[in-house]
N, C-alpha and C positions, 0 to 999 in steps of 0.2 A: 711740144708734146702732141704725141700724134693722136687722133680721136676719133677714131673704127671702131665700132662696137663688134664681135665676130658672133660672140655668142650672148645670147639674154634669156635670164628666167625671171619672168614678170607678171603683174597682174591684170587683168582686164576691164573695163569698164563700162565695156557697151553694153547699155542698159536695155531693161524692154518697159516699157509705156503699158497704162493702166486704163480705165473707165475709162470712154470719153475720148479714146487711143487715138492717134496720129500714124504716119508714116516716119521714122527715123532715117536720120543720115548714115552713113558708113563711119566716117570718123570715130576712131575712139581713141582719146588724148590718152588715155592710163599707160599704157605700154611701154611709150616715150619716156629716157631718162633725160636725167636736166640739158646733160648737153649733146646728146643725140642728133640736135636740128641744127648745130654748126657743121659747114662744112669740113673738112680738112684740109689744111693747106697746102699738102705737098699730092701730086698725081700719086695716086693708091686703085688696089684694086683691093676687094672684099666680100667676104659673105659675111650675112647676119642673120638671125635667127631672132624671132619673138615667141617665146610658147607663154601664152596668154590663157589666164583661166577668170571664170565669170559667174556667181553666183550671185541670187537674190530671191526673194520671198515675200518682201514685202512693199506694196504697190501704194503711190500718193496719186489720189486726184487731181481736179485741175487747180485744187483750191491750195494743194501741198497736205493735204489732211490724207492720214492713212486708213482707207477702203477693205473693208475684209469682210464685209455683208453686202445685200443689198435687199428690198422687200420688193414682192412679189403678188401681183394679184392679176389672176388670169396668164397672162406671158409678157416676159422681158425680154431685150436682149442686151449683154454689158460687150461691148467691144474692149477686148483685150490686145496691144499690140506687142508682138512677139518677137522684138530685134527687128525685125524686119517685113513683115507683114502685118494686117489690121484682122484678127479672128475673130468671128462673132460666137459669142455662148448664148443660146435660146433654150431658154429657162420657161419650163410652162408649171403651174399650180396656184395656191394662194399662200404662202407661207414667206419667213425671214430665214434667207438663203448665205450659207457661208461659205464664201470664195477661197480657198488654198491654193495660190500658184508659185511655184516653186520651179527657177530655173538654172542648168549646170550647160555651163560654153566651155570649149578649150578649142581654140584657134591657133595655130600656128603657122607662120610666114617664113620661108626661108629664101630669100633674096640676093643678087649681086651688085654691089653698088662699085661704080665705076669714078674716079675725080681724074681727067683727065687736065695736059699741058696746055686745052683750047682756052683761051678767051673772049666775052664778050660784054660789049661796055663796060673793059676793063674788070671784068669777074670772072674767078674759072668758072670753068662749065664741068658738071656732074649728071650722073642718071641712075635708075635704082628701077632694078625691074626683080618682083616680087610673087610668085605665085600663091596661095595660101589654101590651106586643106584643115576642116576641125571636126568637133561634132556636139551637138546639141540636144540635152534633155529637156522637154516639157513635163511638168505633171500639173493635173488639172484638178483638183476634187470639188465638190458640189456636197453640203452637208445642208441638213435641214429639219425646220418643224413640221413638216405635212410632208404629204404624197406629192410625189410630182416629178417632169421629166427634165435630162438637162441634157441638148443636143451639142456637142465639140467638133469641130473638123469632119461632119459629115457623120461624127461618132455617134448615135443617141443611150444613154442609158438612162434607167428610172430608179429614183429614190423614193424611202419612206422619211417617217420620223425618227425610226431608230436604226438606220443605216444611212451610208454617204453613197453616191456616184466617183469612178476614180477613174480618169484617162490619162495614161502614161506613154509618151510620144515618143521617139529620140529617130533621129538621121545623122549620117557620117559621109562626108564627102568629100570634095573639092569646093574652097571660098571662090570669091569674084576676086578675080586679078588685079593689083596693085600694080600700078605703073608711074615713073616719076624720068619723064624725057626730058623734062626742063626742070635745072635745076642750077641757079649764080650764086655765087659768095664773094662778099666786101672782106676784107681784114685790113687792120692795123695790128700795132701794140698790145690797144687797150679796149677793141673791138672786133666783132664778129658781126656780118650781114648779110642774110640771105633771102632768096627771093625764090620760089617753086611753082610752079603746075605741076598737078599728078590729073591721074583718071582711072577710076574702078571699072573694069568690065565686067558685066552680069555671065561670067562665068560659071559661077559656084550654081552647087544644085538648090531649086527653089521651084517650090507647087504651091499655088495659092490654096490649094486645099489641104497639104499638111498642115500636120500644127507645129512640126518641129523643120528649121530649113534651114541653112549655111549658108546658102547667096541672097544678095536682097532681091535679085529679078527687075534690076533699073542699073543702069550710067548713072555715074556722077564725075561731075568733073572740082577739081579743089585747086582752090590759091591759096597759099600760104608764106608768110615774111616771120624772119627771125631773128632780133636782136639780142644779141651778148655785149655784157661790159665787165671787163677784167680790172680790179682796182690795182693789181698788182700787177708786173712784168711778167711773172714767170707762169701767170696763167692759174694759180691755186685755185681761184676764189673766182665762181662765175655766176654772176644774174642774168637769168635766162626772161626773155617776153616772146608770145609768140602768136599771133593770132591767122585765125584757120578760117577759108569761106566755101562754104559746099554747096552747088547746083546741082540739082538732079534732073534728069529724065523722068517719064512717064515708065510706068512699070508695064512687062512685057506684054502683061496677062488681063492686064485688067486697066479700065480707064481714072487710074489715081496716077498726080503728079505729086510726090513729095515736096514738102516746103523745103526752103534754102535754109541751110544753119550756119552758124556763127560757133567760133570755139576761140576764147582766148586763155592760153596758159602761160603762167610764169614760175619761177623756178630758183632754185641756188644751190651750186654744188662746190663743194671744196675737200681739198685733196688735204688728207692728213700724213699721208705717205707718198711715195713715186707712184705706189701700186698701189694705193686705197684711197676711194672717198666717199663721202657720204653726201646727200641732198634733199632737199623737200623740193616735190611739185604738188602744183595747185591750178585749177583748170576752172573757167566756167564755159558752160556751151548750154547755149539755147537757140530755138528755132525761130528765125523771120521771119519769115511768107507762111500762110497759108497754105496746108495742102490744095490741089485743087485737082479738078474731075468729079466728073460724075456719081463717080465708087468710094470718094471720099466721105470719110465718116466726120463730124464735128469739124467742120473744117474750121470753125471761128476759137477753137481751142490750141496754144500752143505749146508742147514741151522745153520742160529745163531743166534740169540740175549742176548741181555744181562737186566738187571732189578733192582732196590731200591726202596725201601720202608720204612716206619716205622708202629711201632707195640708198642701197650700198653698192658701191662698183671697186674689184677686184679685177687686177691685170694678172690674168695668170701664167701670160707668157708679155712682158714688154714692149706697151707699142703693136701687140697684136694678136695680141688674144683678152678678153673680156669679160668675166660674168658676172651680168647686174642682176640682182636681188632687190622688188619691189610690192609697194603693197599702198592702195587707194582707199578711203573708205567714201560713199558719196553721201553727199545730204543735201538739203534743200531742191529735191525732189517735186516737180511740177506733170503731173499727166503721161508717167513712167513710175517702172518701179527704184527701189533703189537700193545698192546690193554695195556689194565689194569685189 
C-alpha cells in the first residue's frame, strides 16, 4: 500500500508562549498524520499540501498556571512570545491590569516530495522541498482599574477604568522555507525506519517590530528518526514513534539565539477500509537549552507543552490522492499559550 499523502486538511499547533516568554522553534508536530513519516517504498513522485489553522487565547506561565492579569505599580513590562518573536507590552500606571491575547495562523505548505531508485547504507533515498506562505492575526487588549498607558509593537495607547486599550495586528506573506535533502528509510514486513535532516530558511517575512510575522528571522537545522511496527502483514494496523531535534541560529535582527528543542510523537493508525482510516496522535515537545544572547529575555525559563488528537484519511482516488481531516487539543502548557 502505497502512502503519499497528495492533499491534507489539518490542524495546527504552533503555539505562542506567555509571561516570562522564550524564543520557539519551527517544528509543529500537529500537522503530521500517523503515518506521514514512513517513507514509501516504491520510487514516487508527489505533491502535498498542509493548510494548517491555529488558534488560542489562553496563555500558562512558567509554573503551567493560566495568567490573564497581572498588577502594576508605577510600570511593567510582560514579555509576550508570539510564534516566533519575544514582544514586550510596557504598561505604565498603578492599577490590576487584564491581558486578552487572542491568536488566528493558517499556514499552508505546498511541496514535492521525490523517493527516488538511489540507495544508501542499504536505505532509499528521498527529498521534500517545500515552500510555505500564511497569515497571522494578533489582538492585543489591555483592560483595567485606573488610568494608565500600555505601549505594543511601538503602538502606545491609554486606558481608564472604564474603557480598555485594543491593538489588532495581522500580516500575510511568504513562511521560511522547508527543505528535506536527506532523507533514508529501512523496511521489512513488519517494519518501517527512517532517518532525516531538513532545514528552515529565514525566508518568510519577519520585523522584530511587528507584532504579527510569518517567518521566524533564524535557521534551523532538524534531525528526525521514525519507527513503525505493523502487527499484521497487510499493513492495517500501524504504531507510529518518532522523535524530532531542533538547533537554531541566532536571529537576523537581533542578538537572541533560540534554545534547541526536543519533540517526541507517537501515533496509531488503522485502516477500516482500502480507502479509510482512522488514528490518534500524540506529541510532547519541550525546550533544552536555554535561549541565549544578549536580547534574551528569561533565559533560565523553559517552554512545553504537550497535545492529542484524532485524524481521518480518505483515499479519494487509490494509491494517490488523499484527504486527511485532523484535529489537536494541547495541554499541559508550560510558558506559551495553549490553543487548538
Amino acid at each position: 500500500m502505497k502512502r503519499i499523502l497528495i492533499t491534507s486538511i489539518l490542524l495546527i499547533t504552533s503555539a505562542v508562549s506567555t509571561s516570562y516568554a522564550g524564543e520557539m522553534g519551527h517544528y509543529s508536530p500537529a500537522p503530521m498524520a500517523v503515518r506521514d513519516f514512513a517513507m514509501p517504498r516504491e520510487p514516487v513522485k508527489a505533491f502535498v499540501s498542509y493548510n494548517t489553522f491555529y488558534n488560542a487565547d489562553e496563555f500558562r506561565n512558567k509554573n503551567g498556571d493560566k495568567v490573564n492579569s497581572v498588577s502594576v505599580t508605577g510600570s511593567r513590562t510582560v514579555n509576550v512570545g508570539l510564534l516566533n518573536q519575544t514582544l514586550p507590552i510596557d504598561i505604565t500606571g498603578t492599577a490590576t491590569i487584564g491581558i486578552d491575547l487572542d491568536i488566528d495562523v493558517f499556514l499552508q505548505g505546498v511541496g514535492y516530495l521525490q523517493i527516488t531508485d538511489k540507495k544508501f547504507f542499504g536505505g532509499r533515498y528521498g527529498y521534500v522541498v517545500m515552500p510555505m506562505w500564511g497569515s497571522t492575526n494578533v489582538e492585543v487588549e489591555v483592560s483595567a482599574d485606573a488610568t494608565g498607558t500600555a505601549s505594543i509593537g511601538g503602538i502606545s495607547k491609554a486606558f481608564t477604568a472604564a474603557t480598555s486599550a485594543k491593538i489588532d495586528h495581522d500580516a500575510t506573506g511568504f513562511a521560511d522555507l522547508f527543505i528535506k535533502p536527506i532523507w533514508l528509510g529501512w523496511s521489512d514486513t513488519h517494519y518501517d525506519v527512517g532517518l532525516s535532516w531538513s532545514a528552515y530558511l529565514p525566508t518568510g517575512y519577519y520585523d522584530k517590530d511587528e507584532i504579527a510575522n510569518i517567518g521566524h528571522g533564524y535557521f534551523t537545522s532538524q534531525t528526525q528518526a521514525s519507527f513503525y511496527y505493523y502487527p499484521f502483514e497487510d499493513m492495517s494496523t500501524a504504531f507510529m514513534f518518532t522523535p524530532t531535534w531542533e538547533w537554531h541560529s541566532k536571529k537576523i535582527d537581533k542578538d537572541v539565539t533560540p534554545g534547541q528543542n526536543m519533540t517526541i510523537e507517537y501515533g496509531i493508525g488503522q485502516y477500516l477500509h482500502e480507502r479509510f482510516e482512522i488514528g490518534v496522535h500524540g506529541y510532547h515537545q519541550w525546550q533544552i537549552t536555554e535561549d541565549g544572547g544578549s536580547s534574551a529575555t528569561n533565559k533560565d525559563v523553559k517552554d512545553k507543552v504537550s497535545g492529542i488528537g484524532g485524524q481521518m484519511t480518505y483515499w479519494a482516488i487509490k494509491e494517490k490522492c488523499a484527504l486527511v481531516g485532523k484535529f489537536v487539543q494541547e495541554y499541559g502548557a508550560e510558558d506559551r499559550l495553549q490553543g487548538q
